[in-house]
C-alpha positions as CSV (number, residue, x, y, z in Angstrom):
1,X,-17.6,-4.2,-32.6
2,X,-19.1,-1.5,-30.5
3,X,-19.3,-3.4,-27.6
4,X,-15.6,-3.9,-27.7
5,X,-15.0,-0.3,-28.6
6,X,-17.2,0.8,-25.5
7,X,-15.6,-1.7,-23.1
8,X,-12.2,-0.2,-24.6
9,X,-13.3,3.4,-23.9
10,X,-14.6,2.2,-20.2
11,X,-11.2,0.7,-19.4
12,X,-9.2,3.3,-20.6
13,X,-11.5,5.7,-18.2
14,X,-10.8,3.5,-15.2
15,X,-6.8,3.2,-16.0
16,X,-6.9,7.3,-15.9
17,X,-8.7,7.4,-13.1
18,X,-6.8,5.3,-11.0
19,X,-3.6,6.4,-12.3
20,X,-1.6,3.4,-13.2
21,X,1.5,5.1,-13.5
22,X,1.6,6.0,-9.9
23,X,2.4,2.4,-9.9
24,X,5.9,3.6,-10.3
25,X,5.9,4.6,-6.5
26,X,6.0,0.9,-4.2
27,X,6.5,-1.3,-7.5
28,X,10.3,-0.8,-7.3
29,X,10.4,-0.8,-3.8
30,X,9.0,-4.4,-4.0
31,X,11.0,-5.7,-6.9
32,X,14.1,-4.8,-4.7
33,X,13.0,-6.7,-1.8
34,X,12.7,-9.9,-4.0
35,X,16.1,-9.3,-5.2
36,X,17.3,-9.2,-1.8
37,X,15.3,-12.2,-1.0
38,X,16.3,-14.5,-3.9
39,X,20.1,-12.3,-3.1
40,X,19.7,-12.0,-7.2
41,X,17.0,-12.0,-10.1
42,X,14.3,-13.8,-9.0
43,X,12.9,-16.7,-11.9
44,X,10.3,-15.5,-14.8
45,X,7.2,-17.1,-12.9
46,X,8.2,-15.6,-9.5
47,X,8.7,-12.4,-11.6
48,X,5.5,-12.6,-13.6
49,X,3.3,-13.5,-10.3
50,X,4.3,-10.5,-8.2
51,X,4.0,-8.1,-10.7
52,X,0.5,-9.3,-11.4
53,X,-0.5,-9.5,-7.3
54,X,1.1,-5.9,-7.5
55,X,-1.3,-4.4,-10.6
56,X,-4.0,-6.1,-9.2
57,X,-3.7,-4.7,-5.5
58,X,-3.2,-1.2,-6.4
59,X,-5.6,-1.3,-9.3
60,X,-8.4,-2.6,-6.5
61,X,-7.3,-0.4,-4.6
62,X,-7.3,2.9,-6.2
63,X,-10.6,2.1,-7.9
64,X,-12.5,1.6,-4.3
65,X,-11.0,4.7,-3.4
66,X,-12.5,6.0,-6.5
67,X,-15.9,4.4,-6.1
68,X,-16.0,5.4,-2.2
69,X,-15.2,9.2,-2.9
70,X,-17.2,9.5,-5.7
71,X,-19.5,12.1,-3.8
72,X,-16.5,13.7,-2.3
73,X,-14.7,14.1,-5.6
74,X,-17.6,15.7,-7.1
75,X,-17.7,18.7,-4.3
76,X,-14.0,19.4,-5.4
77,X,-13.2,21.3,-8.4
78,X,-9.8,19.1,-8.4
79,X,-11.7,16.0,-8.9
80,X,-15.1,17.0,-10.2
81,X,-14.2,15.4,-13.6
82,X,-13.3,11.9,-13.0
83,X,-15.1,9.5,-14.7
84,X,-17.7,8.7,-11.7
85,X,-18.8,11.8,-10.7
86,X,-18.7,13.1,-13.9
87,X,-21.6,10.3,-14.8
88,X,-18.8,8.9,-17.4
89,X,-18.9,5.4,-15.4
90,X,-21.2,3.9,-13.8
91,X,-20.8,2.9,-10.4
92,X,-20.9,-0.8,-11.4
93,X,-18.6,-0.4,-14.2
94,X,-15.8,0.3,-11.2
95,X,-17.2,-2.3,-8.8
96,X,-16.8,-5.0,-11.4
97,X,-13.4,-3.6,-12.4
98,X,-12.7,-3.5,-8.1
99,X,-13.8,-7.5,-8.4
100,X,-11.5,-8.5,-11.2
101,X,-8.9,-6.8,-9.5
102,X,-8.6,-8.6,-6.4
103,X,-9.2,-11.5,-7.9
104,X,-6.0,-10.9,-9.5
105,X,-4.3,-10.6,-6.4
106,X,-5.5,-13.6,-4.7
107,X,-4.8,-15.5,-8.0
108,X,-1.6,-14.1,-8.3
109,X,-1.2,-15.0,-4.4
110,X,-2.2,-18.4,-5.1
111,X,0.1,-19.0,-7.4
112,X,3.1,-17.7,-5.5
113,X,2.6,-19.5,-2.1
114,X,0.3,-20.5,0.7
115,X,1.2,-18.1,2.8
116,X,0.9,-15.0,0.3
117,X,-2.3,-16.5,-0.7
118,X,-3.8,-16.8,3.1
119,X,-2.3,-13.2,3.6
120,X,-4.1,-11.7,0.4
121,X,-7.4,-11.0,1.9
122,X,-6.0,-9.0,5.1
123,X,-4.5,-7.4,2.3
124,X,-7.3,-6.7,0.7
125,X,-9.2,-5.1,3.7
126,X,-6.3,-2.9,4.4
127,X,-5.6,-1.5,1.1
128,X,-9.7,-1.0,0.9
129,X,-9.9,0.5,5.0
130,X,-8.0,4.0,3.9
131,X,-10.4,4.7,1.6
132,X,-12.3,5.8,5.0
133,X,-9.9,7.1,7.0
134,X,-9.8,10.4,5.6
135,X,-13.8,10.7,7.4
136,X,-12.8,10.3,10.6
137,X,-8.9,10.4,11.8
138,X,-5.8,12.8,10.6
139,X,-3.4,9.7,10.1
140,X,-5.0,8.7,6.9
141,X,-1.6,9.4,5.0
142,X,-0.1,6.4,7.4
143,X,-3.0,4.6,6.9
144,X,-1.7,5.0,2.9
145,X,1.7,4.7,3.9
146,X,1.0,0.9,5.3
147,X,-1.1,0.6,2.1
148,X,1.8,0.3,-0.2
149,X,4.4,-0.6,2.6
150,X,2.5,-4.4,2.3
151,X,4.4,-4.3,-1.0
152,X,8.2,-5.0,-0.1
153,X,6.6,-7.4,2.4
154,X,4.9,-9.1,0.3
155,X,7.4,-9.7,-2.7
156,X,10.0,-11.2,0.2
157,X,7.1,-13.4,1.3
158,X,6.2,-14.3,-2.6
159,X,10.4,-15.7,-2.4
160,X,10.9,-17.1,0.7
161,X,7.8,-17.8,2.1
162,X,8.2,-16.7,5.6
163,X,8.7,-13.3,7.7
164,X,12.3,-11.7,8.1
165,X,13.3,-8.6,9.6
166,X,15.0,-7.0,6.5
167,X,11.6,-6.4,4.7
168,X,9.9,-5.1,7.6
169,X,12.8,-2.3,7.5
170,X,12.2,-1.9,3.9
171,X,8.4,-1.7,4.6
172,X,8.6,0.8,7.0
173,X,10.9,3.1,5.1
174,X,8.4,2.9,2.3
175,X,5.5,3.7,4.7
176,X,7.0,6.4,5.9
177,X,8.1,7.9,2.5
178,X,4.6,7.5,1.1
179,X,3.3,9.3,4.2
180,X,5.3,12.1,3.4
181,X,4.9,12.5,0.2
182,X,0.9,12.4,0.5
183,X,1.3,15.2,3.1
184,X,2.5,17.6,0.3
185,X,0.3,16.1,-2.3
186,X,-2.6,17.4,0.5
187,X,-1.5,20.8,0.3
188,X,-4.1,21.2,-2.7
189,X,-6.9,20.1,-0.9
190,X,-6.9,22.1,2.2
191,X,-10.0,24.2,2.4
192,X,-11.6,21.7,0.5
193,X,-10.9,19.1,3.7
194,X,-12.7,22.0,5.8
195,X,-15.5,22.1,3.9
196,X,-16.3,18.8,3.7
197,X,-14.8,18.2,7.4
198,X,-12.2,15.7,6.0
199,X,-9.2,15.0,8.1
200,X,-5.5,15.5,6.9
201,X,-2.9,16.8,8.7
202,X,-2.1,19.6,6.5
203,X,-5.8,21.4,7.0
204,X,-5.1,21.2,11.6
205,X,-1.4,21.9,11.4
206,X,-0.8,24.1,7.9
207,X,1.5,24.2,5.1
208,X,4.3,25.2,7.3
209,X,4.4,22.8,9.9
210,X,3.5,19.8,7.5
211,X,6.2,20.6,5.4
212,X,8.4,20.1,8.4
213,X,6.6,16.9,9.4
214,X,7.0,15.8,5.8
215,X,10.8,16.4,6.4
216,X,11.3,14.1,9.3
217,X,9.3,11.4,7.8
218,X,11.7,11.1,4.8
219,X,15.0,11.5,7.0
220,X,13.3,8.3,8.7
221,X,12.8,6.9,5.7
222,X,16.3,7.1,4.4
223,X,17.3,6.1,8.1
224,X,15.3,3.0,8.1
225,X,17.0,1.7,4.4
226,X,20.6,1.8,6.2
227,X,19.3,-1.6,7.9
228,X,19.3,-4.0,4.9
229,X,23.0,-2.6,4.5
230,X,23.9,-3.9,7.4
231,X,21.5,-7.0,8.1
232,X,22.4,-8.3,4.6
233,X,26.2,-7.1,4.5
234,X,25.3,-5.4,0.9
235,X,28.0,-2.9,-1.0
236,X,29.1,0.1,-1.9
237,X,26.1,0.5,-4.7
238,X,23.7,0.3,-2.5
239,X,24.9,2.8,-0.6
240,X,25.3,5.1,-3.6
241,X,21.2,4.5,-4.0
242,X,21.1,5.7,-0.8
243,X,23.2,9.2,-1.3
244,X,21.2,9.7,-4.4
245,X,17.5,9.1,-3.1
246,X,18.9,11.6,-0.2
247,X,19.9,14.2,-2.7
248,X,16.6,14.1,-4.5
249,X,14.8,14.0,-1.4
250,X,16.3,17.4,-0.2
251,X,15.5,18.4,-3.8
252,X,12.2,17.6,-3.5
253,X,11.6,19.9,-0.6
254,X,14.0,22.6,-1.8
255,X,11.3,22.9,-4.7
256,X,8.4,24.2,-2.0
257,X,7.5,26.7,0.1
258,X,4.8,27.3,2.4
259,X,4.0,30.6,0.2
260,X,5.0,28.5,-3.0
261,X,3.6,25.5,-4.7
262,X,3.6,25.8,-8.1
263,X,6.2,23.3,-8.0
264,X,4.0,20.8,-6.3
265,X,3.2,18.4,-9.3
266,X,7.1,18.0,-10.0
267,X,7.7,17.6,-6.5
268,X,4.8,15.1,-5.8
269,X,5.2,12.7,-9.0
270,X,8.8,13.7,-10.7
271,X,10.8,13.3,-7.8
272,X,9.2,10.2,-6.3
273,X,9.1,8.7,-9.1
274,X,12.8,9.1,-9.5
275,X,13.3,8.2,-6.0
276,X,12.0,4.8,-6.0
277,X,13.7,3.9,-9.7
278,X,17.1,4.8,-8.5
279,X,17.1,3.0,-5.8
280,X,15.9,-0.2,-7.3
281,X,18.3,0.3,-9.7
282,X,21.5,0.8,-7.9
283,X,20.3,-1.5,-5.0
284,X,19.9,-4.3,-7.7
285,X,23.1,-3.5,-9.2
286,X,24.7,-3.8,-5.6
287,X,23.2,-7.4,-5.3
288,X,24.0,-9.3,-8.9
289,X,27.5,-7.5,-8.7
290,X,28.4,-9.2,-5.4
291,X,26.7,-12.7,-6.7
């Protein structure tokens, strides 16, 4: 009964850590893009699969971000109190986690089709690469971006099975957004990236000028979502999703300022949050609607 109770307390130490319900960013995002590839609900299995290749690949991937930054996080008063450098978990407690993870994903993959399945270690290595960048080049927050932008991809792949141009669209718009949104979230850690001579873009350009960058990338994010409109000849609801994700995006921004960012929280995880549910939501309203 201990044991279980200690493996219980371990898990629920990891699940904080990694911060499952930032899942709530690119799930949607990919759920969409199997609608538009099944062009309506795809079945329970298909469902069931790429949800579980989903929880598995961020899971892996947030905990080897974890386990790779432990000696980073510990240097910033931010992160000093995670469960690794805190000495809660051990460092083999995440690796096996990071193991069972990707497993889950290539089993998942597996399950889903050959391709996915051949595709899921590239996967892997990506999603575990930006866990570095942040040592050695300033576009670590595209490097994240492309992270979670294999998650449209791979949900169209998970249906059909082969490469189209609609989810590369998708994908992009969703590396971009992510991009920009990581830029603000950055904002917190600026002089700590100068002492520990981490790049981000935020501590060589400054609040000001990143919140302007961070601008543009989400104009080209909404930009980029106009091409599944036309490519797939959706409706009128989808377009709605658009208007709104705009209007919270402008939000978003309207709620910092370079001299202000006590906001920042609401801004980061509210609005994003918001953003991606909406526009699943509306976009898979557009699609069963016109079936």
């Amino acid at each position: 009964m201990e044991l279980i109770k200690n493996f219980l307390k371990k898990l629920a130490l990891i699940f904080k850590d990694i911060k499952l319900a930032h899942s709530v960013f690119a799930l949607p995002f990919a759920l969409l893009s199997a609608f538009l590839a099944k062009g309506g609900i795809p079945g329970v299995r298909e469902f069931l699969w790429i949800i579980l290749a989903m929880v598995g690949a961020r899971s892996g991937a947030m905990a080897t971000n974890r386990l790779l930054d432990a000696s980073i996080d510990a240097k910033n008063p931010r992160t000093a109190n995670r469960a690794l450098p805190s000495g809660r978990l051990k460092k083999t407690e995440m690796g096996f986690f990071i193991i069972i993870s990707y497993g889950l994903l290539i089993f998942s993959a597996y399950q889903l089709n050959r391709l996915c399945f051949l595709l899921s270690p590239l996967a892997i290595a990506w999603i575990s690469f930006y866990s570095l960048t942040k040592r050695f080049t300033r576009l670590s927050h595209f490097v994240l971006g492309m992270s979670l932008a294999i998650a449209p991809m791979g949900a169209w792949l998970a249906i059909q099975g082969k490469f189209a141009l609609t989810p590369f669209f998708i994908s992009a718009s969703v590396l971009f957004w992510v991009a920009g949104f990581d830029l603000l979230y950055s904002f917190q850690d600026i002089e700590i990236d100068k002492q520990q001579n981490l790049y981000s873009i935020p501590r060589f350009l400054g609040i000001n000028k990143s919140l302007w960058l961070a601008r543009i990338l989400h104009c080209l994010s909404v930009i980029l979502l106009l091409a599944p409109y036309f490519l797939l000849n959706l409706g009128a609801f989808y377009l709605a999703g658009l208007v709104l994700i705009s209007i919270l995006f402008i939000y978003e921004h309207s709620l910092l300022k370079p001299n202000d960012l006590s906001k920042l929280d609401l801004a980061f995880f509210n609005m994003n949050g918001w953003i991606s549910i909406s526009f699943f939501i509306l976009g898979a309203l557009d699609i069963l609607i016109k079936k």
